[in-house]
C-alpha positions as CSV (number, residue, x, y, z in Angstrom):
1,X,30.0,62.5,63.6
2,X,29.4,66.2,64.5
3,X,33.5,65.7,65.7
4,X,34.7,64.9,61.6
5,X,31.6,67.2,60.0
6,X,32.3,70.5,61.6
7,X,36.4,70.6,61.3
8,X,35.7,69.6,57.3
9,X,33.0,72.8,57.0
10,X,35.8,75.2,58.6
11,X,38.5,74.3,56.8
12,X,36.3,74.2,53.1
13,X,34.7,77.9,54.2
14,X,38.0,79.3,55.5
15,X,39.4,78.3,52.4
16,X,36.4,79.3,49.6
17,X,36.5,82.3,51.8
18,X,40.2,83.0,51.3
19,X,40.1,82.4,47.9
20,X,37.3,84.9,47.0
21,X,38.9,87.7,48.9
22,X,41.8,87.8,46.3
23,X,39.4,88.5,43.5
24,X,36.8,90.1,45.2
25,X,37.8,93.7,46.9
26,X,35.3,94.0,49.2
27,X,36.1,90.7,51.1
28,X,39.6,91.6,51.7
29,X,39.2,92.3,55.3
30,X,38.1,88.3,55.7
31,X,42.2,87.9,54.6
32,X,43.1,90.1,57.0
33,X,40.9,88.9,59.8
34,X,42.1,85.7,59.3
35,X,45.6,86.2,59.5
36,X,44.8,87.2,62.9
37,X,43.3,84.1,63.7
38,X,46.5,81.9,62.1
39,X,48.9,84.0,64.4
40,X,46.7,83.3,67.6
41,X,46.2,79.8,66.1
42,X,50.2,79.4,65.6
43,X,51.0,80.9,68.9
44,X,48.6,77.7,70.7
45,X,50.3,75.4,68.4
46,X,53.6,76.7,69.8
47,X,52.7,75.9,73.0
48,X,51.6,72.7,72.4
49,X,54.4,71.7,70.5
50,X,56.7,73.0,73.7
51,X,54.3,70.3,75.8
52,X,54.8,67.7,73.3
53,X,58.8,68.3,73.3
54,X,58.8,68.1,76.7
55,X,56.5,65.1,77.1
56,X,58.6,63.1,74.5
57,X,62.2,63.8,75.8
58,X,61.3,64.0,79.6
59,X,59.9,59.8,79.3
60,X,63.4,59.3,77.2
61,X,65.4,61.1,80.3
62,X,63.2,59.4,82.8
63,X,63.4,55.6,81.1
64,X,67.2,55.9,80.6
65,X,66.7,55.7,76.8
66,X,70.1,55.7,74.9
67,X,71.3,59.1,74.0
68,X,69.2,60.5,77.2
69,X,71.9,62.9,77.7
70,X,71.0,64.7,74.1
71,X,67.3,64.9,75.1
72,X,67.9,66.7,78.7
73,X,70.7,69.2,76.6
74,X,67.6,69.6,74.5
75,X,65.3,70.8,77.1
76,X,67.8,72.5,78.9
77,X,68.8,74.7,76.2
78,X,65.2,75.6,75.6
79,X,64.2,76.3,79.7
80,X,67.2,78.4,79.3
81,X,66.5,80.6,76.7
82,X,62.8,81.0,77.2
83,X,63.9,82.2,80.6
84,X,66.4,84.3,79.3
85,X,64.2,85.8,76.6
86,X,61.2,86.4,78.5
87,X,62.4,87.4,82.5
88,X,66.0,88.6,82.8
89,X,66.4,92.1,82.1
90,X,70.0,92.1,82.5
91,X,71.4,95.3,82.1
92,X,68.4,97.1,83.8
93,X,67.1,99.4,80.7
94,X,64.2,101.5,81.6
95,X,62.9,103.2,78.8
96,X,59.6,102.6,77.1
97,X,59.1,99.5,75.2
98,X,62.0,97.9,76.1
99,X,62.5,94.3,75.9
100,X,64.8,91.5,77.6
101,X,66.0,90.7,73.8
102,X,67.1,93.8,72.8
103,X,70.8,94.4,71.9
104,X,73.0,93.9,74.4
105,X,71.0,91.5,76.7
106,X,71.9,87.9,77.2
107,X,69.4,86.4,75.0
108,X,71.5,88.5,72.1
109,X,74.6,87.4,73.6
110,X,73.4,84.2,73.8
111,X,71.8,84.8,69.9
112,X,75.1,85.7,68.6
113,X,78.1,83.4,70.6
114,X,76.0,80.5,70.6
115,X,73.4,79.9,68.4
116,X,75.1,81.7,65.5
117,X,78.1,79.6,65.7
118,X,76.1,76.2,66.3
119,X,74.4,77.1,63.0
120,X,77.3,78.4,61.1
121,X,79.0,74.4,62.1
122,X,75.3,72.6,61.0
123,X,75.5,74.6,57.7
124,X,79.4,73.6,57.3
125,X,78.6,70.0,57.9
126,X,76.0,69.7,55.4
127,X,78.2,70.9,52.7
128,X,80.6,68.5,53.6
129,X,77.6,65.8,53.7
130,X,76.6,67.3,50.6
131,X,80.2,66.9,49.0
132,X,80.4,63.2,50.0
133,X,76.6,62.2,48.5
134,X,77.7,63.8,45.4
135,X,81.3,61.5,45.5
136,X,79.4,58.6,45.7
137,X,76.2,59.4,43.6
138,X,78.2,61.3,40.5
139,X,79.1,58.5,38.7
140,X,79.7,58.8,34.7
141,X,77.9,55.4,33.7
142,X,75.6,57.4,30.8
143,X,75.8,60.6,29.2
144,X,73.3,62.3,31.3
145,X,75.1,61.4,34.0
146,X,78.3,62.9,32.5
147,X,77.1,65.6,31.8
148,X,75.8,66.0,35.3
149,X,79.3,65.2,36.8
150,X,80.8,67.8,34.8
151,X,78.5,70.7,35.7
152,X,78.7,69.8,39.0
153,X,82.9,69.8,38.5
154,X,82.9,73.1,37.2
155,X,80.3,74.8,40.1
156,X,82.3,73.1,42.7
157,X,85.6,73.7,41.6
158,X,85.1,77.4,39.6
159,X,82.8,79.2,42.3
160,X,85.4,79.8,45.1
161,X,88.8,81.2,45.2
162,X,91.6,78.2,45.2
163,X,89.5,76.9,42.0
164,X,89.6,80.7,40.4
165,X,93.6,81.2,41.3
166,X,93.8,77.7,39.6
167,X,92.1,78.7,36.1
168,X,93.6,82.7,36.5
169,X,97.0,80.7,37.0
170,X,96.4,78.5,33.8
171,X,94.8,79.9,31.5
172,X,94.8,83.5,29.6
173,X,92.9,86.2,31.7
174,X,90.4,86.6,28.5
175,X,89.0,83.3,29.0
176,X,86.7,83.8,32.0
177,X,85.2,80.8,33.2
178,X,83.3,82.3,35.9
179,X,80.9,83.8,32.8
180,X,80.5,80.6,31.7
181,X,79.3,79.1,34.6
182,X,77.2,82.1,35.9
183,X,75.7,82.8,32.6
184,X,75.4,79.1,31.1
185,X,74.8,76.9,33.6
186,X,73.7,78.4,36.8
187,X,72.1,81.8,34.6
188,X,70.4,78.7,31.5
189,X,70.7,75.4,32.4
190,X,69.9,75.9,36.2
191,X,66.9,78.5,36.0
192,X,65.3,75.7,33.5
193,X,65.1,73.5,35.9
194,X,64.5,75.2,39.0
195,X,61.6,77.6,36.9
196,X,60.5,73.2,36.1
197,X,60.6,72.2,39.9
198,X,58.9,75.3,41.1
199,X,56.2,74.8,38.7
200,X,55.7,71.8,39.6
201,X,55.7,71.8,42.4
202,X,52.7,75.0,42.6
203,X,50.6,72.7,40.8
204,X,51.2,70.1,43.0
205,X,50.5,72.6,46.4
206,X,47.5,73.8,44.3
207,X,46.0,70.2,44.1
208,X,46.7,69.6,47.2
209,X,45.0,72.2,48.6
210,X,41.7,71.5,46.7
211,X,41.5,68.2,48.1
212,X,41.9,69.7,52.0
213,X,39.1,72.4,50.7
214,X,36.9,70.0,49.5
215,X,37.1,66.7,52.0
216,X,39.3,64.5,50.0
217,X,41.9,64.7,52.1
218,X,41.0,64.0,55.7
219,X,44.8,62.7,57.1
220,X,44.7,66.0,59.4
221,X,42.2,64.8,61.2
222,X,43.4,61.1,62.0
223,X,42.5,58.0,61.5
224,X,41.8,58.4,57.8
């Protein structure tokens, strides 16, 4: 009982008290105190989550599971770097407060040859993924739709250089589409909706929270 009880009483009084110290002054060093705890807190849940990545992958390596090969690159790559980061002082600096990921170390070579380029290829691939759902989704069957399509046309096409040369190439110089678009759809019809979704979603975070603060929502705790 005590196991359910006491976890729902720290979470509702960390909360109450988190929300007080915004409107009461006084009570602001609770905030601060307990940012401390969430960065001890997030630096145990790191390490757990490092066990649990290990755990998972090394019984997918060990039973042969397809794509094993993936999982030991995985946990390669992050033996690696945390050895890296945290033991090789590589070009022998001695001056106070140095660390092994300062500039010009291995773990910032490392930062900058290979996980820089890995990320600059993920981001390229999801604009192309992102491209392709749009083919297949855009499809002009009503006039939302339509309209849709040809917002998206003009962003796609208007916001980089081949589709500017185009339009410059085309049409008089006067006639600036890239206003259009920046000021019109991306500066009205875009900030609508985005101002709509972020809205939303707040009240929907805010609701959410309430029930975690006041035992309505148990999930985090399993089983419920």
């Amino acid at each position: 009982m005590l196991r359910r009880q006491i976890p729902l009483f720290i979470t509702f009084l960390s909360g109450i008290l988190l929300i007080v110290q915004y409107y009461i002054y006084p009570l602001n060093f609770i905030g601060k105190n307990l940012a401390g705890w969430f960065q001890a807190i997030t630096a145990f849940a790191y390490v757990l989550a490092a066990i649990s990545l290990f755990a998972v992958n090394g019984k997918k390596i060990r039973d042969k599971a397809p794509g094993w090969i993936y999982n030991a690159v995985l946990l390669l790559s992050l033996t690696g770097t945390l050895y890296v980061g945290l033991f090789i002082d590589v070009l022998g600096f001695g001056y106070p407060g140095y660390q092994p990921i300062d500039e010009g170390t291995y773990f910032d070579w490392m930062f900058q040859y290979i996980y820089n380029p890995l990320s600059a290829t993920m981001f390229s691939l999801t604009a192309f993924f992102i491209a392709s759902a749009s083919y297949r989704a855009f499809k002009a069957r009503s006039v939302e739709s339509t309209l849709l399509l040809g917002s998206a046309f003009l962003v796609m096409i208007f916001r980089v250089p081949l589709g500017e040369a185009i339009w410059g190439a085309v049409m008089p110089a006067s006639w600036d589409i890239t206003v259009f678009i920046e000021d019109v759809i991306m500066g009205g019809f875009n900030n609508a909706g985005q101002r709509a979704i972020q809205i939303a979603s707040a009240i929907g975070l805010i609701s959410v929270s309430l029930k975690i603060i006041l035992g309505v929502e148990r999930s985090y705790l399993g089983g419920e």
